[in-house]
C-alpha positions in Angstrom: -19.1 -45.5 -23.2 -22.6 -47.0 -22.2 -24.9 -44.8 -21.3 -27.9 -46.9 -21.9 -28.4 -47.7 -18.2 -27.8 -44.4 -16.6 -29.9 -41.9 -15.0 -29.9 -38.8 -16.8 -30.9 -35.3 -16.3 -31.3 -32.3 -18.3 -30.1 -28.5 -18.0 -32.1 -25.8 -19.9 -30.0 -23.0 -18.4 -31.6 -19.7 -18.2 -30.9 -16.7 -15.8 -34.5 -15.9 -15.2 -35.5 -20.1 -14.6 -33.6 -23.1 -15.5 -35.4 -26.2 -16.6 -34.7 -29.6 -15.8 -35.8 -32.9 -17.1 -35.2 -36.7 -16.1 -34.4 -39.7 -18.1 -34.6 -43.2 -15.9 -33.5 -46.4 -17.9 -37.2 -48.2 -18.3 -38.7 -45.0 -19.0 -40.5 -44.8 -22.4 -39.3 -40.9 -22.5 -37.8 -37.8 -20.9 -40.1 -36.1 -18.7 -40.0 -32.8 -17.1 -39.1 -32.5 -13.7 -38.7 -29.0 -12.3 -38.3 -25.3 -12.9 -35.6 -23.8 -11.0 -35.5 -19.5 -9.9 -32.3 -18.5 -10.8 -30.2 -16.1 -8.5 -26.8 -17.1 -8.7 -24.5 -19.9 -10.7 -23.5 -21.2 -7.1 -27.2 -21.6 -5.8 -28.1 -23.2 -9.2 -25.2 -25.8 -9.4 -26.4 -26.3 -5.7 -29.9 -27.4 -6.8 -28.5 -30.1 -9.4 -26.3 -31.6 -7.0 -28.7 -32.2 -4.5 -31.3 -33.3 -7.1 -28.4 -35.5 -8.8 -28.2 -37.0 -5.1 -31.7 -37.7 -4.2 -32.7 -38.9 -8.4 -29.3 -41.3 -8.2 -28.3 -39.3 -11.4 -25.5 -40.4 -13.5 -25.2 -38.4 -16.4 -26.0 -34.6 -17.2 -27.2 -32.9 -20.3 -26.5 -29.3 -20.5 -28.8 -27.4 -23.6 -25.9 -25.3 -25.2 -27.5 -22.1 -27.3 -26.4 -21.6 -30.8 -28.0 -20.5 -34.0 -29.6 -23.0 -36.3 -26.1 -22.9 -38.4 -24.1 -23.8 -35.4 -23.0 -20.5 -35.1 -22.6 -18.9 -31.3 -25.5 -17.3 -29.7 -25.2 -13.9 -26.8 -25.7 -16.7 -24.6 -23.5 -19.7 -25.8 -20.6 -17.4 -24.0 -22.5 -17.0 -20.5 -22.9 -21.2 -21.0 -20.1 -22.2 -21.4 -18.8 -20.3 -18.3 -21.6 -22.0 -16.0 -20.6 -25.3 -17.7 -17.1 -25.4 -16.3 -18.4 -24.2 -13.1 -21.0 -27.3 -13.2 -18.6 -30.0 -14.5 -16.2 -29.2 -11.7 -19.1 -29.2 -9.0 -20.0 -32.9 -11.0 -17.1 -34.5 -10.7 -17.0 -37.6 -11.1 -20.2 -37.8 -13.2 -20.1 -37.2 -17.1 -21.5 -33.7 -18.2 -22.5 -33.5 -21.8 -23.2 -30.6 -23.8 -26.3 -30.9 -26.3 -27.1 -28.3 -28.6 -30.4 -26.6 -27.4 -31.8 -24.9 -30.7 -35.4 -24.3 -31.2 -36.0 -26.2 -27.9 -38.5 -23.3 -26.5 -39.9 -22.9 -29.6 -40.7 -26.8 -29.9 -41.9 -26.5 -25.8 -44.7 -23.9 -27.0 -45.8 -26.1 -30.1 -46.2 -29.0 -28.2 -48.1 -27.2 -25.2 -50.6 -25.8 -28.0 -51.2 -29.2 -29.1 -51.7 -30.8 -26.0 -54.7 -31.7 -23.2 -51.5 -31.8 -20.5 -51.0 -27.9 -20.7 -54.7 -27.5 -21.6 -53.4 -26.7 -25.3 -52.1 -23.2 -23.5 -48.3 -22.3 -23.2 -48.2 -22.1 -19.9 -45.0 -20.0 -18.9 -44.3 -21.5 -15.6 -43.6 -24.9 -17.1 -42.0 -23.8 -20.5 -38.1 -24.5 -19.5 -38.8 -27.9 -17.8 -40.4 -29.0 -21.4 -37.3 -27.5 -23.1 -35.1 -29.4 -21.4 -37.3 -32.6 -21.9 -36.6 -31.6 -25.5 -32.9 -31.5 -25.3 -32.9 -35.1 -23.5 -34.9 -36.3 -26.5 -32.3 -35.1 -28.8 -29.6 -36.3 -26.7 -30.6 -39.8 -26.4 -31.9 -39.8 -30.0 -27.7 -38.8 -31.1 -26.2 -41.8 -28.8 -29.2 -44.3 -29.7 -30.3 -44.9 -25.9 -33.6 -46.0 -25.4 -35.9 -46.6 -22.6 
C-alpha cells in the first residue's frame, strides 16, 4: 500500500487532552496541529472526523502506550478499546497503530531545546508535539517522505 501521497494525522490519546499532529505530502515534516479536552470517547472521535473532513485526511496514526520492551502499559488496555471505537467511526480510511514510547518524554526535550516553546515545556502544547513525534516515527517505519 502507498501511503506516500496521503494526508496523515496523528492521535496522542490521552483522557485529560489528546494531541494531534498533521503530515501533508510536500511537507518537510509532521507538525503539530491541535490539543483536544477530553470528555468522552464519542466527543473525541467526533473532533477527528470533522478535522479528517476539513484537512482531506487519508490516513490515521494512533500512538499506542507500551513499555520500552514492548510490554503493555495501564493504558495500552483503555487504547485499544478507543481504537476499535475510532476505526469503526473511520471507515473507510486506514487507521494505524504506532507505538508511542517515550514520545512525552522526547516533546519536553525538544521544548527545552528550542526558541519555538521559548526553551520552556509549555504544558498546553505538550500532547500536540507528542503526536508530531509518533508521525515521525511512523513515516520513518514505512520510508514516506515529504
Amino acid at each position: 500500500m502507498n501511503l506516500q501521497d496521503k494526508k496523515i494525522l496523528a492521535v496522542d490519546f490521552g483522557t485529560k487532552t489528546t494531541g494531534l499532529a498533521i503530515f501533508a505530502p510536500g511537507d518537510p515534516y509532521p507538525r503539530p496541529y491541535d490539543t483536544i479536552a477530553y470528555r468522552s470517547d464519542n466527543q473525541l472521535i467526533e473532533a477527528i472526523r470533522q478535522i479528517v473532513a476539513v484537512e482531506g485526511v487519508s490516513v490515521v496514526v494512533l500512538g499506542m502506550p507500551r513499555f520500552l520492551d514492548g510490554k503493555p502499559s495501564s493504558m495500552t488496555a483503555r487504547v485499544e478499546e478507543f481504537s476499535e471505537k475510532l476505526k469503526d467511526a473511520l471507515t473507510p480510511l486506514l487507521l494505524f497503530e504506532q507505538d508511542e514510547a517515550l514520545s512525552s518524554t522526547e516533546a519536553r526535550e525538544r521544548m527545552r531545546e528550542s526558541a519555538r516553546y521559548n526553551f520552556k515545556v509549555d504544558p498546553a502544547r505538550i500532547d500536540e508535539l507528542a503526536a508530531a513525534i509518533i508521525l515521525e516515527d511512523f513515516l520513518a517505519e514505512h520510508q514516506i517522505q515529504g
